[in-house]
VEXDREN-653303 format. One record per residue: x, y, z of N, C-alpha, C in turn; residue in one letter. Coordinates in steps of 0.001 Angstrom, whole numbers, padded with zeros to 6 digits, always signed. Example, Ala and Ser with C-alpha at 12.3 -4.5 7.8 and 13.67 -1.06 7.14 Angstrom:
<pts>
+013190-005690+007800+012300-004500+007800+013200-003300+007800a+012850-002250+007080+013670-001060+007140+012900+000030+007870s
</pts>
This chain:
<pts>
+110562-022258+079857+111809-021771+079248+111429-020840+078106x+111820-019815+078095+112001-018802+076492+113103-019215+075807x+112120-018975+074802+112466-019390+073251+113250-017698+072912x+114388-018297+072502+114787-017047+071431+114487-016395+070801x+114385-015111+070588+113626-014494+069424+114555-014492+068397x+113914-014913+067029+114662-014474+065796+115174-012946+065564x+115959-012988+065418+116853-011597+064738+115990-010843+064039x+115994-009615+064533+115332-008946+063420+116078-008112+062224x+115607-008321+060601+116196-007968+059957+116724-006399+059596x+117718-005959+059832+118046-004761+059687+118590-004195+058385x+119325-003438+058356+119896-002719+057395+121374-003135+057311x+122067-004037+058167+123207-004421+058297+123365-005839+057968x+121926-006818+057427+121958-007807+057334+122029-007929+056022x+122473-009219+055580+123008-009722+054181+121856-009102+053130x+120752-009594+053232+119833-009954+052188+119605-008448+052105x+119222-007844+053045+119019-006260+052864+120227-005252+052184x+121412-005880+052456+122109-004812+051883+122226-005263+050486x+121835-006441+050084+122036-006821+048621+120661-006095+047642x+119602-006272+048450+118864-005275+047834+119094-004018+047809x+119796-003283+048960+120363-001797+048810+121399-001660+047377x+121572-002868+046822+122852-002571+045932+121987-002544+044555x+120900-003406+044331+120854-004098+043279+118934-002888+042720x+118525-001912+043965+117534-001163+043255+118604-000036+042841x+119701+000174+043228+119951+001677+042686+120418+001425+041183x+121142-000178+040919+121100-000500+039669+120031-000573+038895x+119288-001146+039649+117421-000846+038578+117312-000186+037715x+117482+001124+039144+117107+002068+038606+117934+002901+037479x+119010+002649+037994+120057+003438+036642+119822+002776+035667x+120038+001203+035352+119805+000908+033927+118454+001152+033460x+116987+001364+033797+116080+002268+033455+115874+003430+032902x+116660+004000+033152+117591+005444+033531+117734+005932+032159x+119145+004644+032305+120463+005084+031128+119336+004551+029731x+118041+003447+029882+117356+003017+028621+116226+003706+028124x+115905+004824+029108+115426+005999+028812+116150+007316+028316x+116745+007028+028395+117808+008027+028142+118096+008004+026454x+118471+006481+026371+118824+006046+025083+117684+005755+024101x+116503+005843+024166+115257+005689+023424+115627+007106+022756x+115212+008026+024062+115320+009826+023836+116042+010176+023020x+117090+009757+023175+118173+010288+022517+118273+009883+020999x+117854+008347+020685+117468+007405+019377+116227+008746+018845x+115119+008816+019274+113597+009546+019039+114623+011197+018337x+115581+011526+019219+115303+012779+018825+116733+012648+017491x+117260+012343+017489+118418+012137+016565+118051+011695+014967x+116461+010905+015336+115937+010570+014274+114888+011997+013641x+114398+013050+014522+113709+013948+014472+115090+015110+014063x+116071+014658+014645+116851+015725+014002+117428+015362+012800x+117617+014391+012343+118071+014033+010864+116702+014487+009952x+115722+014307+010342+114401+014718+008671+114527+015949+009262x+114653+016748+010039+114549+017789+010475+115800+018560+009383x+117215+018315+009696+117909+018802+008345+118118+018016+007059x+117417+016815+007048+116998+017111+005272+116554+017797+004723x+114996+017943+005473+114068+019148+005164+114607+019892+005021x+115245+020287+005886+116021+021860+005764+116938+022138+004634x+117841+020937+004395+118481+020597+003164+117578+021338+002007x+116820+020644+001578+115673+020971+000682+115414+022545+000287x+115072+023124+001773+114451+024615+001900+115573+025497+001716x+117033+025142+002062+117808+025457+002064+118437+025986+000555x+117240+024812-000546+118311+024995-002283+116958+026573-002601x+116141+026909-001641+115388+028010-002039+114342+027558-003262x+113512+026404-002781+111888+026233-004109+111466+027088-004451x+111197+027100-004913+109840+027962-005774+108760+027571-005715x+107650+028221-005510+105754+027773-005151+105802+026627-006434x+104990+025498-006176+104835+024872-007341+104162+025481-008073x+104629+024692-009751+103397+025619-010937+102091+024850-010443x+101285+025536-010819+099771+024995-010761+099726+024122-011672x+100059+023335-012765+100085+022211-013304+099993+021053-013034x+100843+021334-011443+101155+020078-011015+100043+019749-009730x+098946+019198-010536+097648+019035-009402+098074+017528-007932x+098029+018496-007029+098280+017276-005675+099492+016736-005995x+100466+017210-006510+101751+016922-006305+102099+015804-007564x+101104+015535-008500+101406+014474-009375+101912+014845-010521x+103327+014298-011155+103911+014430-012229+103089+014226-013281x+103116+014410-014608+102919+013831-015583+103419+012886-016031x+103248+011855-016746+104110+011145-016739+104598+011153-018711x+105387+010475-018685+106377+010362-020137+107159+009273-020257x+106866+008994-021988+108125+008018-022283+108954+008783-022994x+110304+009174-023365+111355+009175-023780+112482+008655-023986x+112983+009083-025255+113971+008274-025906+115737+008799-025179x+116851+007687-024657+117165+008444-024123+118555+008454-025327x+120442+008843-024977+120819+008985-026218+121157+007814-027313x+121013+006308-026385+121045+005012-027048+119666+004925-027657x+118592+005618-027494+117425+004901-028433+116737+003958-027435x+116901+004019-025881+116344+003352-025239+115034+004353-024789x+113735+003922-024560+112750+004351-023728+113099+004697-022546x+112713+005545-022015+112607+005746-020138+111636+006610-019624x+110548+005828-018803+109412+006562-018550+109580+006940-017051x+108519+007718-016325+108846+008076-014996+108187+007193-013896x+107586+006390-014627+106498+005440-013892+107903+004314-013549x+108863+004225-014453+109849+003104-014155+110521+003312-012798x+110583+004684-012421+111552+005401-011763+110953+005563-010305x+109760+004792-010227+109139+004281-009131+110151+003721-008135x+109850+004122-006484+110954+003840-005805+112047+004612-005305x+112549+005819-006368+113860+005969-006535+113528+007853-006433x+114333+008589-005231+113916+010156-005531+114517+010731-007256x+113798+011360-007857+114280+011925-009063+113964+013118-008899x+115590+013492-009787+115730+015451-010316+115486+014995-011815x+114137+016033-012296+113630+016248-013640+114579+017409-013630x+114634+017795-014833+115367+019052-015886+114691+019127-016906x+114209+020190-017134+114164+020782-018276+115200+022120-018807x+115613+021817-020070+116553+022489-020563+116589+022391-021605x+118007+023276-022826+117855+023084-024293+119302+023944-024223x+120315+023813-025792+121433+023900-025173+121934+025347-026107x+120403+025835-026157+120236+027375-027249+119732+028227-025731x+119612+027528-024808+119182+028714-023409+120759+028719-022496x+121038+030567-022424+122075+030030-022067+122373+029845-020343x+121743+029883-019801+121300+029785-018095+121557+028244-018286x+120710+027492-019076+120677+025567-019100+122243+025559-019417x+122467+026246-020279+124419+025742-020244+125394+026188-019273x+124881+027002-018427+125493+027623-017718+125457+026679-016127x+124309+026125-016457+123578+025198-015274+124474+023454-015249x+124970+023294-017015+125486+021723-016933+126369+021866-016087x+127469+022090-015514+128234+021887-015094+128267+021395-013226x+127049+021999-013364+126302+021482-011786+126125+020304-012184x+125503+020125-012918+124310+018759-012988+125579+017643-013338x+126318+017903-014337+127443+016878-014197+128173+016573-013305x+128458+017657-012243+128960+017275-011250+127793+016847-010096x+126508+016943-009998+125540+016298-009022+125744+014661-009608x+125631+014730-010965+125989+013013-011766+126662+012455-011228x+127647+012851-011290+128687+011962-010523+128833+011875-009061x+128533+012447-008405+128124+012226-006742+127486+011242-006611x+126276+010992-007456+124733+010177-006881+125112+008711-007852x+125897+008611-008700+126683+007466-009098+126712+006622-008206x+125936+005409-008512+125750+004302-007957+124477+004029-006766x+124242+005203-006767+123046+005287-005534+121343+005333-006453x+120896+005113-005159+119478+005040-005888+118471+006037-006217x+119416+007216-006374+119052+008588-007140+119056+008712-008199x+117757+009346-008934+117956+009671-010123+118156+010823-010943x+118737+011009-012053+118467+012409-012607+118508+012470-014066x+117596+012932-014613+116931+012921-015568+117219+014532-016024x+117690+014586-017128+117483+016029-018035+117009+015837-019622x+115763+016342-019714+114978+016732-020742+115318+017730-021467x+116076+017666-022615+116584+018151-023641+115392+018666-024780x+114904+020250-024976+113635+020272-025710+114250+020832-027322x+115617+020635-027554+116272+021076-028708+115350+020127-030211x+116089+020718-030890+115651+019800-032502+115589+018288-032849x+117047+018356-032020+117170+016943-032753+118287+016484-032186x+118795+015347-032017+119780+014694-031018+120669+015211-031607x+121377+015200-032741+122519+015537-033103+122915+016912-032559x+121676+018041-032066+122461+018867-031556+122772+018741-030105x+122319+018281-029398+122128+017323-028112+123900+016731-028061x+124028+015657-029091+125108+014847-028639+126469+015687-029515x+126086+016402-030077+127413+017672-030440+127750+018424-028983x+126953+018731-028611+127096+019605-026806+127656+018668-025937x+127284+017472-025886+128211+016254-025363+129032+016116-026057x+129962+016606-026387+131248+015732-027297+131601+014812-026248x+132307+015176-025398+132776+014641-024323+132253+013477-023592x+130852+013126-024057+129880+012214-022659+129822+013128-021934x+128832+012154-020875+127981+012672-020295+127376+011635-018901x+127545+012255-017795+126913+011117-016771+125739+011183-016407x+125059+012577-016996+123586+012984-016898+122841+012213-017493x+121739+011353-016935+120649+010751-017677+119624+011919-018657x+120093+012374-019767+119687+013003-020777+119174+012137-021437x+117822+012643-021561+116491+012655-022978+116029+013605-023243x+115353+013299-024880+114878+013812-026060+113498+014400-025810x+113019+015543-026121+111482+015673-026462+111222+016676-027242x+110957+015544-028439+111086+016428-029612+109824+017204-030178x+108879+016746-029085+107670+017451-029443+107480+018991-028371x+108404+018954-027497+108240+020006-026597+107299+020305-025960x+106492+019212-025710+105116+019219-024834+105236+018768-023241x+106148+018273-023158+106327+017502-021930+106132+018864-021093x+106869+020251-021174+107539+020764-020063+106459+021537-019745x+105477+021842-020887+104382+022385-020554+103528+022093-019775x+103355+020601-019966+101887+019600-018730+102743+020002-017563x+104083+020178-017527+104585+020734-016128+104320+021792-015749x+104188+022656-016388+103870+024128-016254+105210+024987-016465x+106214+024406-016949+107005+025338-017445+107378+026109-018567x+107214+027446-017946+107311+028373-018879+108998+029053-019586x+109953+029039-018843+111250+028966-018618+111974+028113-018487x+113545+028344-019174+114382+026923-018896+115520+027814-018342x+115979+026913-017524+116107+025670-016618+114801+025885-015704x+113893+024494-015738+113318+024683-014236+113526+022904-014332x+113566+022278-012815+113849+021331-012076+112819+020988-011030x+112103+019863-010858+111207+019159-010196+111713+018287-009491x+111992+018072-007809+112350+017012-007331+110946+016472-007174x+111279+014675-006993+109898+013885-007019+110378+012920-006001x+109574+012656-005515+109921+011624-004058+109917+009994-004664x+110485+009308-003935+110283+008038-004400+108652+007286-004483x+107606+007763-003866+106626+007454-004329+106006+008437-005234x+106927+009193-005978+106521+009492-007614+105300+010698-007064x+105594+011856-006196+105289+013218-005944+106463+013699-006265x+105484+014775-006886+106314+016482-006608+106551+016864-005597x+107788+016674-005042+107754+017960-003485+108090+019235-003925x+109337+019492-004636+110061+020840-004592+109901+021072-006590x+109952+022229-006461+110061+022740-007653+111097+024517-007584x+112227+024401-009179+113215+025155-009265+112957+025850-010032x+112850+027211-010196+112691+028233-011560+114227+028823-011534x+115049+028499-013127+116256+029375-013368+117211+028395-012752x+118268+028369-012925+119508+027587-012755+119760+027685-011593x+120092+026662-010913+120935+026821-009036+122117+025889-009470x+123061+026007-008277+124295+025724-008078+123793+024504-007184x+123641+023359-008042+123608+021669-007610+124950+021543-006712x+126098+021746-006990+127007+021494-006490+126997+021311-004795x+126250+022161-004534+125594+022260-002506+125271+021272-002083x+126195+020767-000878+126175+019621-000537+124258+018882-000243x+123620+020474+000034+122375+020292+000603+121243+019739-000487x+122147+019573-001836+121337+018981-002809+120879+017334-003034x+122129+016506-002378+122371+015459-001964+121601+014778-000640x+121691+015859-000012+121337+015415+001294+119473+015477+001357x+119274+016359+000367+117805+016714-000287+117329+015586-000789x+117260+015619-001923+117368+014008-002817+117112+013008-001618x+118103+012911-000888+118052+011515-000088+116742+011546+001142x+116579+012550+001308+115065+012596+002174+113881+012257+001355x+113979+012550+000078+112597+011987-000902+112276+010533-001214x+113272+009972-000175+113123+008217-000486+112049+007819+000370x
</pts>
């Protein structure tokens, strides 16, 4: 007597068409998680991509030669309470240096940026610092009648701006949160640009 032959499995049988269903899903969710890495990789390449640009965008200036391998000098100053504030504290945190004095009239022409960059970066972990190289506070806090949201200090010896290499006021040093020089400003710019913010925040 013959024995039956088993069925042979085709393309119309259960188990086969469930695999016909379940590689084209494979493959798409492979697909779609390649897709989504790519897309993560380049979104992240395009964000430092326009910070940077942010940055290049406020127009630097070559650094002064002062500033060997990108390292600040560092300083303590008094700020208008009589408190210390050095730059070594400020570790962590991107900072805008200023130098200015309120007998140059480009630096006065320049506060009105910087008070309004103040108040933008309010509450964030930006800093900004303006170095006042006048006489003496009283002429300092006469120019503030009003206050002030600018972290303004004193240097009453007028040495600071020099170890920077500045020869002119206004000039401005952004410093990255690990306490480099990246960018350096000769002459007053218009802070107000959104790309100043968005600058700053790439130096973290």
């Amino acid at each position: 007597m013959k024995h039956p032959k088993p069925p042979v499995a085709t393309a119309s049988t259960p188990r086969n068409a469930g695999v016909r269903r379940i590689v084209p899903i494979a493959v798409t969710a492979l697909a779609m998680g390649f897709v989504a890495v790519a897309f993560a990789m380049g979104a992240r390449d395009t964000l430092s991509r326009t910070r940077d640009g942010a940055c290049k965008a406020l127009e630097p200036d070559p650094m002064p030669a002062a500033i060997v391998d990108g390292n600040p000098p560092e300083f303590q100053l008094p700020d208008a309470g009589g408190k210390t504030v050095s730059l070594s504290a400020q570790r962590g945190h991107p900072v805008m240096l200023n130098f200015w004095a309120t007998w140059c009239p480009p630096c006065v022409e320049e506060i009105p940026a910087l008070e309004d960059l103040a108040r933008r970066i309010d509450g964030t972990d930006l800093r900004l610092l303006a170095v006042s190289v006048d006489d003496d506070w009283d002429t300092v806090r006469r120019f503030f009648a009003q206050g002030t949201r600018i972290g303004v200090l004193h240097d009453a010896s007028k040495e600071l701006p020099k170890k920077y290499g500045t020869e002119k006021y206004p000039e401005t040093y952004l410093i990255d949160a690990k306490g480099k020089v990246r960018y350096f400003f000769a002459n007053k710019r218009d802070w107000t640009r959104p790309e100043t913010v968005a600058c700053l925040e790439s130096l973290r």
